[in-house]
N, C-alpha and C positions, 0 to 999 in steps of 0.2 A: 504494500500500500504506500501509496506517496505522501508523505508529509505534507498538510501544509501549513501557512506562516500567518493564521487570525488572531490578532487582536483582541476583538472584542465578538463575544457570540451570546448566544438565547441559550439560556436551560430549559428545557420544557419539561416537567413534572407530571405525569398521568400517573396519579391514583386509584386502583378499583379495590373492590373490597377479594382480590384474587389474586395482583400482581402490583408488581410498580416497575414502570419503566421510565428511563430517562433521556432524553436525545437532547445532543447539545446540536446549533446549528447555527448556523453564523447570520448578519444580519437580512443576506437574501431569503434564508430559510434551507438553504441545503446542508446538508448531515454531516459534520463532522463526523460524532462518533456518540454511541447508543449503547443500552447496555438494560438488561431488566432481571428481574431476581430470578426470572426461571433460565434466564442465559448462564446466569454463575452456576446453577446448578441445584438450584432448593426444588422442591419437588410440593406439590398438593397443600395443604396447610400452612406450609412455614413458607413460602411464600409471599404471603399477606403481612409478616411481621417487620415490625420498625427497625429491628436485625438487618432484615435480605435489604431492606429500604437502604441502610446504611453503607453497606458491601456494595451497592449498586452506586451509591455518589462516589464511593472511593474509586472504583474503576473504573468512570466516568470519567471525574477529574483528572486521575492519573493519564490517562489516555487525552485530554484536554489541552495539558502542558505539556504534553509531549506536540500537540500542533499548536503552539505557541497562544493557547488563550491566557491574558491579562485580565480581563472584565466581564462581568456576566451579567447578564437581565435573567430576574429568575422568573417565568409564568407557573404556576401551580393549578393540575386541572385535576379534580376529582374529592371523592371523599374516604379514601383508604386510610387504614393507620399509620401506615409510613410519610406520610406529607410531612409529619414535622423534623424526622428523623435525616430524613434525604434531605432537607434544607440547611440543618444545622451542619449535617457532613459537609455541604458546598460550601457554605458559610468558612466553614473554619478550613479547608483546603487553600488557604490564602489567597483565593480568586476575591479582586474587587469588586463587590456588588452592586451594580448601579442604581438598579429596581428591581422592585419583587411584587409581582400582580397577581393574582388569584383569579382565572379564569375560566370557571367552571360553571357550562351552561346551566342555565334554570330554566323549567318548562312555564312557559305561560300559559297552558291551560290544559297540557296533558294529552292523553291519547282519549279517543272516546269509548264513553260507558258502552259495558254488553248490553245488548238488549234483554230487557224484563222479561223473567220468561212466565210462561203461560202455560197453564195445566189445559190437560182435552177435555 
């Protein structure tokens, strides 16, 4: 794989209550380099813990400064328990933090109800 020489990139954060993945990607939006707990190798339940969350920022980052990122914009999507685990890891991987957003869609009015059902 080729090195290359960014600066300043995006962390993207996705939370599910099953996995956490993390992609770092520079300000166009193309992939540096990604990494999710079921990539390191946790399996079915442990997965989902603030643990895999954490192993998942460290080889993230580490792979980050190896293509020269300084700066990061962190977006946060979802509601799993690693959100705060994975942040504090990038936090402290001494990458400057510029922003940090929380981007996790909300439905405005949902999928629609079954229909009522009805006896013969």
């Amino acid at each position: 794989k080729a090195k290359k020489n960014v600066p300043s990139a995006i962390a993207h954060i996705h939370t599910t209550f099953n996995n956490t993945i993390i992609t770092i990607t520079d300000m166009k939006g193309d992939t540096i380099c990604w990494s999710s707990s079921g990539a390191i190798g946790f399996k079915g339940s442990k997965k989902n813990t603030p643990y895999a969350a954490q192993l998942v920022a460290q080889t993230v980052a580490k792979t980050a400064k190896e293509n020269g990122v300084k700066t990061l914009t962190i977006r946060i999507k979802g509601f799993g328990p690693g959100k705060d685990s994975a942040l504090r890891q990038l936090q402290a991987s001494d990458f400057e933090v510029s922003e940090i957003r929380n981007v996790t869609s909300l439905p405005h009015n949902g999928v629609r109800k079954p229909k009522k059902f009805r006896r013969r």
